[in-house]
N, C-alpha and C positions, 0 to 999 in steps of 0.2 A: 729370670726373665731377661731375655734381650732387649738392648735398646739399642738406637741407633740416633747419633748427634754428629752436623754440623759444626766446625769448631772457627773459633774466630782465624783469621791469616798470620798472626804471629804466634800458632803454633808450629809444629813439627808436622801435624799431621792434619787434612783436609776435612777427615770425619774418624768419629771414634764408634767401632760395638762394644760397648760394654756388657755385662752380667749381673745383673742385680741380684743378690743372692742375701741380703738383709735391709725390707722396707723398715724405716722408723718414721712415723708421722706426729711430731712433734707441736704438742698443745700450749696454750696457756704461755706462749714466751713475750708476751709485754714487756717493756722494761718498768715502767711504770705500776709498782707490783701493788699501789692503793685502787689504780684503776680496773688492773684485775679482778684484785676483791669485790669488785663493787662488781663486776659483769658476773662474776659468779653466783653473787646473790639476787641479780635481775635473773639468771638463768636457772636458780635455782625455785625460784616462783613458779616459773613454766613448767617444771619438773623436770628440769634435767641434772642429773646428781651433780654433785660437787665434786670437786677432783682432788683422788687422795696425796697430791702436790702438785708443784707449778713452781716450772714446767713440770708437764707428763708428757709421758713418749711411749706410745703406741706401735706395737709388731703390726700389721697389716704382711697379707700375704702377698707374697713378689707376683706372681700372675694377676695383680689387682692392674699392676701397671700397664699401661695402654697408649701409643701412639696416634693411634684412630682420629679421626674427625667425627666419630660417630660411636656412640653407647650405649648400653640397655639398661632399663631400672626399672626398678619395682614400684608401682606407683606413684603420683604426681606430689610428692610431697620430698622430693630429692634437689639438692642445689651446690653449684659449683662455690670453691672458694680457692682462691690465686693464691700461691705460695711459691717462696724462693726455694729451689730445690737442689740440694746439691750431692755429689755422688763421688766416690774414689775410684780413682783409675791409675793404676802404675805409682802407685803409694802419689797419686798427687791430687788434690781437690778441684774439682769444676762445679761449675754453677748451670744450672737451667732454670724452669721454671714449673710447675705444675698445680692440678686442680686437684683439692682434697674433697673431692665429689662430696656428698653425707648425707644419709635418710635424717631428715629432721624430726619425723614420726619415732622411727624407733632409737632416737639418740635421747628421747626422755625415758625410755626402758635401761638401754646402755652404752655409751658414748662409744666404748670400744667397737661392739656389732655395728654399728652406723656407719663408724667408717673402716669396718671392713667387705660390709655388704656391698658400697660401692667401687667400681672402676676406678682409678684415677688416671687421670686424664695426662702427657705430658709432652710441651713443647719438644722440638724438633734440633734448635738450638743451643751449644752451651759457648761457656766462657772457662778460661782458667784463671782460677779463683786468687790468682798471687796479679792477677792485671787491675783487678776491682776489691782487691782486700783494703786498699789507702783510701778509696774513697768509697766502700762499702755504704752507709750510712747516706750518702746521699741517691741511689738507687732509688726510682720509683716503682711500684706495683702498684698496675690498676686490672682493672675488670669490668664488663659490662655486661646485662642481659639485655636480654629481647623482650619487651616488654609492648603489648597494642601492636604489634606491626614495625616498631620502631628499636634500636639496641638504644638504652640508657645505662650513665657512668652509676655502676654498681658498688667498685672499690677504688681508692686513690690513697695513697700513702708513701713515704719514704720510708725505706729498712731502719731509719734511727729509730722508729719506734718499736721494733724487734731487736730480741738477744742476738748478736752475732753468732753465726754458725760455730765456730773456734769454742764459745762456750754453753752452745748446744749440745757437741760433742764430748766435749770434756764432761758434763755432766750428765750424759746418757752414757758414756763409757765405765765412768767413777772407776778409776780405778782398774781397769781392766786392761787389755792389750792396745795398741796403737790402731787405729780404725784400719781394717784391710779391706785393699780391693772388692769391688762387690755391695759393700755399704753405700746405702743411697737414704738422706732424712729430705723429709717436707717441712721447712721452719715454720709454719705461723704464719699469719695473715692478718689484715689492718681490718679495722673494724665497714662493714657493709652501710653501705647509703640508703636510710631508708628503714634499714631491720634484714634483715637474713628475711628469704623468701624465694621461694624455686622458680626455675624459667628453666622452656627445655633449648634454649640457644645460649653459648657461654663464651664470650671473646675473656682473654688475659692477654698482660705484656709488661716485661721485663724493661726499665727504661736504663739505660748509661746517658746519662749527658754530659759527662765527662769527656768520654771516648765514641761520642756520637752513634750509639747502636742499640737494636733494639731485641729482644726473643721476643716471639709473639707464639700466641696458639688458639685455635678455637675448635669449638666441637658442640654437638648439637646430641640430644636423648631422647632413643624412643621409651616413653611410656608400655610396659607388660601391664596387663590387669593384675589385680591382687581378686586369687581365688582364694576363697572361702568355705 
């Protein structure tokens, strides 16, 4: 899958196409792993299985990925969630941002189909990832739906409360070859204001207040009927 990113001005280059040629959407990376536990077993009430570790890392297929301001889902029971996204390019890491869309109906059947059934959604912008690696941890990610007529703050968090990407990778790798070109993961996302619940309007945004900049993306879902 192609993608197409603006790059910040102290690169070399104005905008990158890349190739996605391996989605990984990467679950469960709290660093706080009693907090975990404990979400698992609120989630496991609702009947959504348990995960056979944490982190888990999830294949999703490369044509899930989507630029678009605009996407289709299968019934009203689908909701965005903001994630730090990052990808390899010319053996070097960048950052953007993206939505891990996910049927919440069929994510009590099985978490994997949920979030391969949807789109994800993905900012337009990236960064390279050696400009914001010293101050990774302070990086904000928020989100908001459209809720009555109105968007309301959906997600607010700093990356310190996610695994850094370095050992997201290292441990989706285990072992294996050096991540090449092509390799793109969705880290994880800070917990929803409110509870997890759908809305078909979805703002994100990637904060630096370090380096004064923002990613941002939005996109909005039409409802298909669920035939029977």
């Amino acid at each position: 899958m192609k993608l197409t990113f603006s790059v910040a001005a102290n690169t070399d280059k104005d905008s990158l196409d890349i190739i996605v040629n391996q989605l990984v959407i990467a679950g469960w990376t709290g660093r706080d792993h009693e907090a975990i536990l404990h979400h698992i077993s609120e989630l496991e009430a609702l009947g959504v299985p348990r995960p056979s570790a944490v982190p888990l890392f999830y294949r999703v297929a490369t044509n899930q990925l989507s630029q678009s301001e605009n996407i289709e889902v299968v019934g009203s029971a689908t909701s965005g969630e903001a994630e730090p996204f990052i990808f390899i390019y010319q053996g070097e890491q960048f950052v953007s941002l993206a939505s891990d869309h996910t049927d919440r109906v069929l994510e009590a059947h099985s978490v994997a189909l949920s979030k391969q059934i949807c789109v994800k959604p993905v900012a337009r912008q990236a960064w390279k990832m050696e400009d914001v690696a010293e101050h990774w941890d302070q990086l904000i990610l928020r989100s908001w739906i459209k809720e009555e007529g109105e968007y309301r703050l959906y997600q607010e968090g700093r990356l310190s409360s996610l695994r850094k990407p370095d050992d997201l990778l290292e441990r989706y790798l285990a072992g294996m070859v050096q991540p090449e070109n092509g390799l793109a993961m969705s880290c994880g996302t800070v917990v929803a204001i409110g509870g997890i619940r759908p809305a078909t309007e979805f703002r994100m945004e990637l904060v630096d207040e370090v380096l004064g900049r923002t990613i941002s993306h939005s996109y909005q879902s039409t409802e298909l009927p669920v035939v029977v």
